[in-house]
C-alpha positions as CSV (number, residue, x, y, z in Angstrom):
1,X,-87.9,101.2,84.4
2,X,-90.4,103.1,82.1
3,X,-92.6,100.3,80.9
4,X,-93.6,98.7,83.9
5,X,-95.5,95.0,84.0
6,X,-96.8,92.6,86.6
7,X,-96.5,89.7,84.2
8,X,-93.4,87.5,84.1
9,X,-91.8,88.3,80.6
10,X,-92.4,85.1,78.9
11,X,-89.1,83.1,77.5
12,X,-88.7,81.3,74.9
13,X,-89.4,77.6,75.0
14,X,-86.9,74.9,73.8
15,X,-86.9,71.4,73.6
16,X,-85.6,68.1,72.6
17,X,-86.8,65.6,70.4
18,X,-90.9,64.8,71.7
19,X,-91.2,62.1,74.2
20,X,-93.9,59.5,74.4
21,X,-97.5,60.0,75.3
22,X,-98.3,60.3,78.7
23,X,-100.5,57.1,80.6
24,X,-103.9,57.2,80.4
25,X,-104.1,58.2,76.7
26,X,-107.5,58.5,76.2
27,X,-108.0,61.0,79.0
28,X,-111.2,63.7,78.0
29,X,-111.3,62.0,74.2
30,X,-108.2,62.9,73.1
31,X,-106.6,60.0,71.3
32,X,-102.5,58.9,71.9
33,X,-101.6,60.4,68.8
34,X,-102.9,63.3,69.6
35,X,-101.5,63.8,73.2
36,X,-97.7,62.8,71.7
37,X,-98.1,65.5,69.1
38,X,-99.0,68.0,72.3
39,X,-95.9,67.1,74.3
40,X,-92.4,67.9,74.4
41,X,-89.5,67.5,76.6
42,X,-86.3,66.4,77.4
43,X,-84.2,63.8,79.9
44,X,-84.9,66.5,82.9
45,X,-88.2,66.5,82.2
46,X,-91.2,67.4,80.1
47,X,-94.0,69.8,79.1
48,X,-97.2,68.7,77.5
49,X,-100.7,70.1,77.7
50,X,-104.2,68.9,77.3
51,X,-107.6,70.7,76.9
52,X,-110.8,69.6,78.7
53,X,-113.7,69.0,77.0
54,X,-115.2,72.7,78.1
55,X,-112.1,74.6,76.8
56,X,-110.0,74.4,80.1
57,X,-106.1,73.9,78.9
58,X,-103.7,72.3,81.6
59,X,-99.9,72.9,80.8
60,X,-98.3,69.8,82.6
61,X,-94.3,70.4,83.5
62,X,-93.3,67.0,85.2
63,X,-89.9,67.4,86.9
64,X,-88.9,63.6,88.5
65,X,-87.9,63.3,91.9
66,X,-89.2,67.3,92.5
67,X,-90.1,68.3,96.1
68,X,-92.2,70.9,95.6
69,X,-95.5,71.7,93.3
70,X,-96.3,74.8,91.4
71,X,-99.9,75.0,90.8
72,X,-100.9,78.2,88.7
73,X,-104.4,79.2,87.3
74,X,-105.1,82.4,85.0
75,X,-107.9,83.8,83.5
76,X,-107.6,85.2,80.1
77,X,-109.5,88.9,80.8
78,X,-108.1,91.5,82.8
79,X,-108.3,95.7,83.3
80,X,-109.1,95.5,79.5
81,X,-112.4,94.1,80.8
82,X,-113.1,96.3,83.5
83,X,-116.1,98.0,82.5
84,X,-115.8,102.5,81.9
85,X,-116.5,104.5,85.5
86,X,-115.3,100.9,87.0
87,X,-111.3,100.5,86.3
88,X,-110.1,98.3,88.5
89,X,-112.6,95.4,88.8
90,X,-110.6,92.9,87.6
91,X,-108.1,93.8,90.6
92,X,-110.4,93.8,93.0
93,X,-112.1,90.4,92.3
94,X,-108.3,88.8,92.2
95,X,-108.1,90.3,95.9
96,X,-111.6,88.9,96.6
97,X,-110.4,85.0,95.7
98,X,-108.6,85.3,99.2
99,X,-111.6,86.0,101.2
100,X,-113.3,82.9,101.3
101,X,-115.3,80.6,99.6
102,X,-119.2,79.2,100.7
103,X,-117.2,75.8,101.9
104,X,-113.7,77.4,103.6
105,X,-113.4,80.7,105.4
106,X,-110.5,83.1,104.9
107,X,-109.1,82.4,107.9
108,X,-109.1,78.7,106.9
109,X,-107.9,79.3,103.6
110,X,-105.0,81.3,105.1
111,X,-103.8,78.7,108.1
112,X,-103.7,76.2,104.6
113,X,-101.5,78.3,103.3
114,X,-99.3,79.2,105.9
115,X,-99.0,75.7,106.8
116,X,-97.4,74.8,103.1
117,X,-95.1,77.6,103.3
118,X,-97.3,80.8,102.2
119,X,-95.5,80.9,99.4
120,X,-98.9,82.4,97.4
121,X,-99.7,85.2,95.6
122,X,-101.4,86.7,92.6
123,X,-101.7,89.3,89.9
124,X,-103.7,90.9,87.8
125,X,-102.5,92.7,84.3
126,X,-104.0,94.2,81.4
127,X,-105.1,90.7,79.9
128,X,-104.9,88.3,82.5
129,X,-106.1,87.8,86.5
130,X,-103.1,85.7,87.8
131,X,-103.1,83.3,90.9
132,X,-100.3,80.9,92.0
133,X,-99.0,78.9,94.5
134,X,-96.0,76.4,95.5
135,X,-96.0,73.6,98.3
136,X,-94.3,70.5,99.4
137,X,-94.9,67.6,96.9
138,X,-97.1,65.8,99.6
139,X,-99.4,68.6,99.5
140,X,-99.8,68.6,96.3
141,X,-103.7,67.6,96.2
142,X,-104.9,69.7,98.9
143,X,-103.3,72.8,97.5
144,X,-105.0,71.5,93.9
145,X,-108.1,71.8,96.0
146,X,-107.4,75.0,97.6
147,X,-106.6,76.9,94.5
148,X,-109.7,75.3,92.5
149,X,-112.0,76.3,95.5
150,X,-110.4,80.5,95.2
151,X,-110.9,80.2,91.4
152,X,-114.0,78.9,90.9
153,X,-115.9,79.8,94.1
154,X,-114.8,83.1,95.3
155,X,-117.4,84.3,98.0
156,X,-118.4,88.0,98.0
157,X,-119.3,88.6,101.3
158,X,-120.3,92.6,102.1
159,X,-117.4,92.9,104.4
160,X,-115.0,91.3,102.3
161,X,-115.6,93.4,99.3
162,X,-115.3,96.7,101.7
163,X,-112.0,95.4,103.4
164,X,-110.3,94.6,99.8
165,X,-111.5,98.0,98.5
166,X,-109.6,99.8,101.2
167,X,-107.2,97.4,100.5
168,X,-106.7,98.3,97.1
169,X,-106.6,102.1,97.7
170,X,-104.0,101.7,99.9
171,X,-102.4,100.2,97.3
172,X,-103.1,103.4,95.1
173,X,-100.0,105.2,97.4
174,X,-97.9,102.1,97.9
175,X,-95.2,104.1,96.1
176,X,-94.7,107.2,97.7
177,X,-98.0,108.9,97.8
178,X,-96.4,111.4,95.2
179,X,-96.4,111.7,91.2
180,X,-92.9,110.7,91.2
181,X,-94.1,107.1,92.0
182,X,-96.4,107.0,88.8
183,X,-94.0,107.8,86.3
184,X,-93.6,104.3,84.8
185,X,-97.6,104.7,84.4
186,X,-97.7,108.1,82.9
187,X,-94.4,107.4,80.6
188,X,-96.6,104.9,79.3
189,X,-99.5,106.9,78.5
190,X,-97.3,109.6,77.3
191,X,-96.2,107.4,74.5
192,X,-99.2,105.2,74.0
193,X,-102.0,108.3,74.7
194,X,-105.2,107.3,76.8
195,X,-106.6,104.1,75.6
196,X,-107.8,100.8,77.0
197,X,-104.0,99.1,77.0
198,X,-103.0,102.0,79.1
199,X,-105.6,102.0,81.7
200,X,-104.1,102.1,85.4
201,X,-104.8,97.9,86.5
202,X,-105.9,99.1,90.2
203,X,-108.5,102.3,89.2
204,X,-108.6,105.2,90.8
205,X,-110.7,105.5,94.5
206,X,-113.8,106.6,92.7
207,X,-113.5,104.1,90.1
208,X,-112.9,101.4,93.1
209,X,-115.7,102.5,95.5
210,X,-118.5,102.5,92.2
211,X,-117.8,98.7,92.2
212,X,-120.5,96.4,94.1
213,X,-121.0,93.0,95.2
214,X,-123.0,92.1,91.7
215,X,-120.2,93.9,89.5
216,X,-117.4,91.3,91.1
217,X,-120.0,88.1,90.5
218,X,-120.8,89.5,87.0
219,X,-117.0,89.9,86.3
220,X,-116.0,86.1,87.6
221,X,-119.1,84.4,86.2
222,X,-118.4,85.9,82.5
223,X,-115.0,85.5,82.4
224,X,-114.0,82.6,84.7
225,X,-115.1,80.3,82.3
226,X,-113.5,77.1,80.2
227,X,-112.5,78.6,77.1
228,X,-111.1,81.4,79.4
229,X,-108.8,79.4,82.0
230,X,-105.4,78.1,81.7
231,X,-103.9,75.9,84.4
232,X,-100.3,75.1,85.1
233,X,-99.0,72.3,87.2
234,X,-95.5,70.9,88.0
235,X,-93.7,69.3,90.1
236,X,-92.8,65.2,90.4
237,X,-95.1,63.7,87.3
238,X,-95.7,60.8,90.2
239,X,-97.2,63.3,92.5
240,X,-99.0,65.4,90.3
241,X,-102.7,66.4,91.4
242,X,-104.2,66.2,87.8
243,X,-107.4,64.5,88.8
244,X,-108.5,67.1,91.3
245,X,-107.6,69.9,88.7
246,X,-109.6,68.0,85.9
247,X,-112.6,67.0,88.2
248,X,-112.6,70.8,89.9
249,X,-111.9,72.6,86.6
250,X,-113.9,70.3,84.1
251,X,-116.8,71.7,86.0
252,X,-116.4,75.4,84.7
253,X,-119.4,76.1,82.2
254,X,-117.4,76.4,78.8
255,X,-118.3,80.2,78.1
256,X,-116.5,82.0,75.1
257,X,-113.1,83.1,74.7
258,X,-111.4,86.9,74.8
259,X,-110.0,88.2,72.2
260,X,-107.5,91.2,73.1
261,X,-105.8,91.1,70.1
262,X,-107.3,93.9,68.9
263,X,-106.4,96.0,72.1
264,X,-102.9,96.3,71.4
265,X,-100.8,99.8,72.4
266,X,-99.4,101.7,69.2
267,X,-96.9,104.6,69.5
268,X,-99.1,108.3,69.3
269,X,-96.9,110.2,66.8
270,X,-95.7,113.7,66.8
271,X,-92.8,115.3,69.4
272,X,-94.3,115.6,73.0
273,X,-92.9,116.6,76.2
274,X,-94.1,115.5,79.7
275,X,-93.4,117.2,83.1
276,X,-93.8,116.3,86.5
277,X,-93.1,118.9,88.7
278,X,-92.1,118.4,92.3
279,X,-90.6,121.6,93.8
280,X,-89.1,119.8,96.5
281,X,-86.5,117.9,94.4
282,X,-83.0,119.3,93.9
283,X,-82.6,117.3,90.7
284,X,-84.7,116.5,87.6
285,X,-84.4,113.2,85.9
286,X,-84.5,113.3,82.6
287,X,-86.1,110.3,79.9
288,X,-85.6,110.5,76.4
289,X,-88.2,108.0,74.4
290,X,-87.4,107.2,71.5
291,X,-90.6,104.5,69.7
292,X,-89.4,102.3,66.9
293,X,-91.5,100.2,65.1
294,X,-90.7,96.3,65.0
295,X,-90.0,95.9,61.2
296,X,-87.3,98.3,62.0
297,X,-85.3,95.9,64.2
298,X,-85.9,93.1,62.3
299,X,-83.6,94.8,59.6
300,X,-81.5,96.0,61.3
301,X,-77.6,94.4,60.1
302,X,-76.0,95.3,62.8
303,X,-76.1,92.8,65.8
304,X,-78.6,94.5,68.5
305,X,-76.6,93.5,71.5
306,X,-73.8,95.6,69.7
307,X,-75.6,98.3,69.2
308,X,-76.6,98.4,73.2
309,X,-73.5,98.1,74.2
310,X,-72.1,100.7,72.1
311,X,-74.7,103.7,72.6
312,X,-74.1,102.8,76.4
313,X,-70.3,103.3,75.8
314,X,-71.1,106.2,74.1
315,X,-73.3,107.9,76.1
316,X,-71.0,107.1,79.4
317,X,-67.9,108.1,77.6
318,X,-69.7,111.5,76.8
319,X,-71.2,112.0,80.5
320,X,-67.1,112.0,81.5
321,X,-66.6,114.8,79.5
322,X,-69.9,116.9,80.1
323,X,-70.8,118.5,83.8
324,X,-74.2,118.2,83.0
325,X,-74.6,114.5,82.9
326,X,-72.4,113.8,85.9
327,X,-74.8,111.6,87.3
328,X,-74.8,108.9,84.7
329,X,-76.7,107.5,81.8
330,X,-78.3,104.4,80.8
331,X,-79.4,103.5,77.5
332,X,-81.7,100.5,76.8
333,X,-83.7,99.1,74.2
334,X,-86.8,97.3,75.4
335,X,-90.0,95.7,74.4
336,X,-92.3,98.7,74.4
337,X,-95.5,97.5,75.2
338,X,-96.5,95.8,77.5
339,X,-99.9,93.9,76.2
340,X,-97.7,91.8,74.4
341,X,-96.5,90.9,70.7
342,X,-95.6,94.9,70.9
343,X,-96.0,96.7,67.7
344,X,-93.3,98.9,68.7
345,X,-89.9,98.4,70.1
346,X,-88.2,101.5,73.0
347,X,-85.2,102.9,72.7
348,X,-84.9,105.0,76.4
349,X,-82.1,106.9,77.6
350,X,-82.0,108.3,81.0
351,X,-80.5,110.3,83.6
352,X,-80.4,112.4,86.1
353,X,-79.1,115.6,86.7
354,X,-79.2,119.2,89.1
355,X,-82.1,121.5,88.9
356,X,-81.1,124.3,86.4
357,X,-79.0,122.0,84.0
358,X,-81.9,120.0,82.6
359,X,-82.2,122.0,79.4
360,X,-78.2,121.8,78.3
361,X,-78.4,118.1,79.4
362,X,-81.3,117.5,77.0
363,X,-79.5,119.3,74.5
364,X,-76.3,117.0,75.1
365,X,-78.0,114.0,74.8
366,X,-80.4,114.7,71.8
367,X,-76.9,115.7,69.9
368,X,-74.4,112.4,71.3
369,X,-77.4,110.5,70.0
370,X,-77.9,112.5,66.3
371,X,-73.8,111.5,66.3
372,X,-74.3,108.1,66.2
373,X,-75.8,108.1,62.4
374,X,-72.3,108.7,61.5
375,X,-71.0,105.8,63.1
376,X,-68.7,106.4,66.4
377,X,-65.2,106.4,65.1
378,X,-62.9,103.3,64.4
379,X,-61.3,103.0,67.5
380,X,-64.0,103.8,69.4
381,X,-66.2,101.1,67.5
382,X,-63.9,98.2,67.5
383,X,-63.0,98.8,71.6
384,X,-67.5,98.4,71.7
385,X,-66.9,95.0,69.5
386,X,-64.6,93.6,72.2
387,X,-66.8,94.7,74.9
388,X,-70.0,93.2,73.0
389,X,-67.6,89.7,72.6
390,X,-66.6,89.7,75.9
391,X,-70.2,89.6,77.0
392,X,-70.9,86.9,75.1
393,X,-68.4,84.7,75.8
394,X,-69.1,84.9,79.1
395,X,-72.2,83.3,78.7
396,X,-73.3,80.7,80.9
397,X,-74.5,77.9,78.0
398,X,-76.8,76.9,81.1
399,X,-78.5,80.0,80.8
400,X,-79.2,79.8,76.9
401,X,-81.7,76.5,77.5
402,X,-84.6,77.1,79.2
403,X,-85.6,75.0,82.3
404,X,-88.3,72.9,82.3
405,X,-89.8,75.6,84.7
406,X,-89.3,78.0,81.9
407,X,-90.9,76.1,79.7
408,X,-93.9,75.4,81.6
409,X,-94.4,79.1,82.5
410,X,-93.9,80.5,78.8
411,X,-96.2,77.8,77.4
412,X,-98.8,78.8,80.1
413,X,-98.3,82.8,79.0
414,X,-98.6,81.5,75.5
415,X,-101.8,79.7,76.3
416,X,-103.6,82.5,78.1
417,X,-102.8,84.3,74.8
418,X,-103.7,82.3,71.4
419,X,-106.3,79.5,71.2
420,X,-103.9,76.3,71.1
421,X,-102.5,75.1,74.3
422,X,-99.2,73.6,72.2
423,X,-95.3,73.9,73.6
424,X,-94.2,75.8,71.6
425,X,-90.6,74.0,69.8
426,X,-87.4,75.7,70.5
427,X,-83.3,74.2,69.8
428,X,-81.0,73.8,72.9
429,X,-78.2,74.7,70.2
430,X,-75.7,77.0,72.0
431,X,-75.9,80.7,69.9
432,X,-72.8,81.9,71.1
433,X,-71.1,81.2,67.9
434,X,-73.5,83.0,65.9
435,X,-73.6,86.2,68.0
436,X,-69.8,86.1,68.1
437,X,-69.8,85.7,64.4
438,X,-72.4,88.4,63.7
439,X,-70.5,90.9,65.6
440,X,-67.2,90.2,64.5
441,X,-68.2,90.9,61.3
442,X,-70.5,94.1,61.7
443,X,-68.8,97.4,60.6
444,X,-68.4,101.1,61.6
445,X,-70.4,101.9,58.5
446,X,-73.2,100.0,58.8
447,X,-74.0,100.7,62.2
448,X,-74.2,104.4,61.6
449,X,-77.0,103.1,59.0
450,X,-78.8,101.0,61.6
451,X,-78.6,103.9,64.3
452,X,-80.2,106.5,61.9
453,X,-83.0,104.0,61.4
454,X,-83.2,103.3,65.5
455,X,-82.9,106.9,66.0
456,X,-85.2,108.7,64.5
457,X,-86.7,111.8,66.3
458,X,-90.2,112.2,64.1
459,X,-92.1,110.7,67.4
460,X,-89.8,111.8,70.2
461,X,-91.4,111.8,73.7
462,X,-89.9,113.5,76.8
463,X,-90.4,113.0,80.4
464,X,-88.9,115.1,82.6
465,X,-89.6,114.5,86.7
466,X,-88.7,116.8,89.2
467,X,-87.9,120.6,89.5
468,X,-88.9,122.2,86.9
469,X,-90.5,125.4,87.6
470,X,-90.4,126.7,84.0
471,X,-93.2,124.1,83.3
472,X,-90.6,122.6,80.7
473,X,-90.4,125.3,78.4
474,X,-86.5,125.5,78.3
475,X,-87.0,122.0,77.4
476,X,-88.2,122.8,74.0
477,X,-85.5,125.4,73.2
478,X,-83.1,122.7,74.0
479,X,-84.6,120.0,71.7
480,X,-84.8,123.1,69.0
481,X,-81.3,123.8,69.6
482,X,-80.3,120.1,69.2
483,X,-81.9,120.4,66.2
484,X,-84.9,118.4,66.7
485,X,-88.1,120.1,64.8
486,X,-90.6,121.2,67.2
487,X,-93.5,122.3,65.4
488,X,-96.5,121.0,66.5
489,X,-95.1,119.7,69.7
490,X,-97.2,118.7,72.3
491,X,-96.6,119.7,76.1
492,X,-98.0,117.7,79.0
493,X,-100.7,115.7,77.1
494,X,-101.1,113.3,79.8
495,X,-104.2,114.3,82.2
496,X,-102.3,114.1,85.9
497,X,-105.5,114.6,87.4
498,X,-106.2,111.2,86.7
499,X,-103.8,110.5,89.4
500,X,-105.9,112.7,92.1
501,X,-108.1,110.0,92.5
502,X,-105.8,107.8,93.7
503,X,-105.1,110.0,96.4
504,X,-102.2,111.8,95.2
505,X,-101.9,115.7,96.1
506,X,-102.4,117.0,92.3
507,X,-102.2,120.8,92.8
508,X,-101.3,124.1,90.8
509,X,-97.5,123.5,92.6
510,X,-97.1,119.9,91.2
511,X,-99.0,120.3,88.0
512,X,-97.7,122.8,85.1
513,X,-100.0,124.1,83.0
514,X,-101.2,122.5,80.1
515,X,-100.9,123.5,76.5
């Protein structure tokens, strides 16, 4: 819930032994040696890739006797882009490839679509401007066409560009119109502080309306170029459009390649509490964010599905016994940023409880969670081993292989983001052993030494939503009491008035007072 993205996560790719080149070997100068070393597969299928000679890469996932046809096409720049008093360009240009292009109208390009299904869409995200459709295999080529036509020609026609910008701000409220539906947004900028990676991807209405016609042609002409594109196809390797996406894409000007890796969120450090106040809620729902950095998992000894399972047990076991937290609480551990390859991993907790017993629940929480560096008691730990058993043996082995669908989509994430276009090698060997071995064998002991390295409350961050009149002071007295050092703590460092211009009410009753 907290870090919100609009890209699919991308899995992890696995294969088989590589197949043989595909026919036509010599396609675009690359040789048959060179194509079998790019492809990978199995007896459902395959995944290869090839680059054109101006930079485009085409991930190919051929699926025999399928009766439909993914065709995907992304461009490797996105709100990172966008240029400052302009946030949101990048948005608005992936709403503009629906409006027409100088050879097919809209409306044309809409009845096309319609007719194979509509099953079309796009998105844009942080690094990437997204567009994708799926059609019946027979369609295949004139969807190849279509899609091609939206990429490459996008027309930006006065009336168009005013209709999408209304378009967009309506998206701005698609929520609830209200704070409350921003606080995946301003948890991540609460953790992360005001940066490029954090940027809002749709802008804010004066951002949006400073955008023109020439801004939109500037953005696609620099950035919708060969080095810059990645195309995904699959379906029935028989029906598969590849010379209209190599003729229609091979004409892209090569252009030069983005480099985000530098743009990548990192944890701000120091204690900080966020609140969003809304007077007119009867509850307050409470986030406890807790970065940790990557090298920390990786040494962790203790399985990490075991140590889910158990602060979930634990923190559930201790909301039966504790009024405060009647209303339940989760505890995850997620990838904590979302511009990928994070540098930081997120433990969140979470709950939600009655106005006026925020501060006692945060002071219940921040002390179950201190506990765990002591381990959790033997009973109590071996009763979270069987759970974190059970869950795996009921594993589907099905769903530890990817499909070939899988692999085509994480190959063309992994393509948008690193030079090579290769499928990535994976095994198909079923895990389940392992995990069950690596649990079964973790102790009491050590897990209380992994938690006190997962849990560590230097770089705490609070989010509190809801009503909170107080302005969240009562908040720090319970993270003092709880034993958590507050010196230097920060208190709302996230700017809501950011969130004014996208035509959220952003007033003295909703805001509290900065310090």
């Amino acid at each position: 819930m907290i870090i919100s993205s609009t890209r699919p996560a991308p899995l992890a790719v696995t294969s088989t032994a590589p197949s043989s080149a595909p026919a036509n070997p010599a396609m675009h100068g690359l040789t048959r040696d060179a194509l079998a070393a790019d492809a990978t597969g199995g007896a459902k299928g395959i995944v290869r890739t090839e680059t054109l000679p101006n930079g485009v890469r085409i991930v190919i996932a051929e699926r025999p006797g399928a009766t439909q046809t993914k065709l995907q096409v992304g461009m490797g720049a996105g709100s990172l882009q966008d240029p400052e008093g302009k946030l949101g360009l990048a948005h608005l240009s992936e709403h503009l490839a629906f409006e027409g292009s100088p050879t097919r109208t809209a409306t044309e390009q809409e009845r096309a679509r319609i007719g194979w299904g509509n099953d079309w869409n796009a998105y844009t995200d942080r690094d990437s401007v997204i567009y994708y459709g799926v059609v019946p295999t027979n369609d295949a080529t004139a969807a190849a066409e279509l899609i091609s036509d939206m990429y490459i020609n996008p027309k930006y026609a006065t009336h168009s560009v005013k209709q999408e910008r209304a378009a967009v701000e309506n998206e701005m409220t698609y929520y609830d119109g209200s704070l409350g539906g921003q606080v995946d947004d301003i948890a991540t900028r609460l953790i992360y502080g005001d940066t490029p990676a954090t940027n809002n991807v749709i802008g804010t209405r004066g951002s949006v309306d400073a955008i023109t016609t020439k801004d939109l042609r500037a953005f696609h002409d620099r950035y919708a170029v060969g080095r810059n594109t990645v195309v995904l196809v699959e379906g029935d390797p028989a029906k598969l459009p590849l010379d209209v996406l190599r003729k229609q894409f091979g004409a892209l000007p090569a252009g030069s390649r983005v480099d985000n890796n530098g743009e990548k969120a990192t944890a701000i450090p120091g204690t900080a509490i966020q609140v969003i106040n809304e007077p007119d809620q009867g509850t307050v729902n409470l986030d406890v964010l807790i970065p940790i950095p990557a090298d920390v998992v990786d040494g962790l000894k203790t399985p990490l599905a075991l140590i889910k399972t158990s602060l979930g047990n634990l923190l559930n076991d201790k909301v039966r016994r504790t009024d405060h937290l009647s209303y339940g609480v989760s505890a995850k551990i997620l990838p904590g940023d979302d511009t990928d390859a994070p540098a930081t991993y997120l433990l969140t907790v979470q709950t939600q409880v009655a106005k006026g017993t925020e501060q006692q629940a945060l002071k219940d929480l921040i002390q179950t969670l201190a506990g765990t560096h002591d381990g959790i008691g033997a009973k109590t730990f071996a009763k979270n081993k069987a759970s974190a058993l059970a869950d795996v043996r009921a594993m589907d082995p099905a769903d530890l292989t990817s499909s070939i669908s899988d692999q085509g989509e994480a190959t063309f994430q992994q393509a948008l983001l690193a030079a090579g276009a290769e499928v990535v090698p994976g095994t198909e060997d079923d895990s389940r052993s392992q995990q069950r071995y690596d649990i079964g064998h973790a102790t009491n002991a050590q897990f209380g030494k992994d938690a006190a390295k997962l849990i560590d409350f230097t770089n705490l961050k609070v989010m509190a939503h809801g009503n909170l009149p107080d302005g969240g002071r009562g908040l720090v007295a319970a993270l003092k009491d709880a034993g958590v050092d507050t010196k230097g703590i920060s208190m709302n460092p996230v700017d809501l008035d950011l969130y004014s211009g996208q035509g959220i009410p952003v007033g003295k009753d909703s805001v509290p007072t900065r310090r």
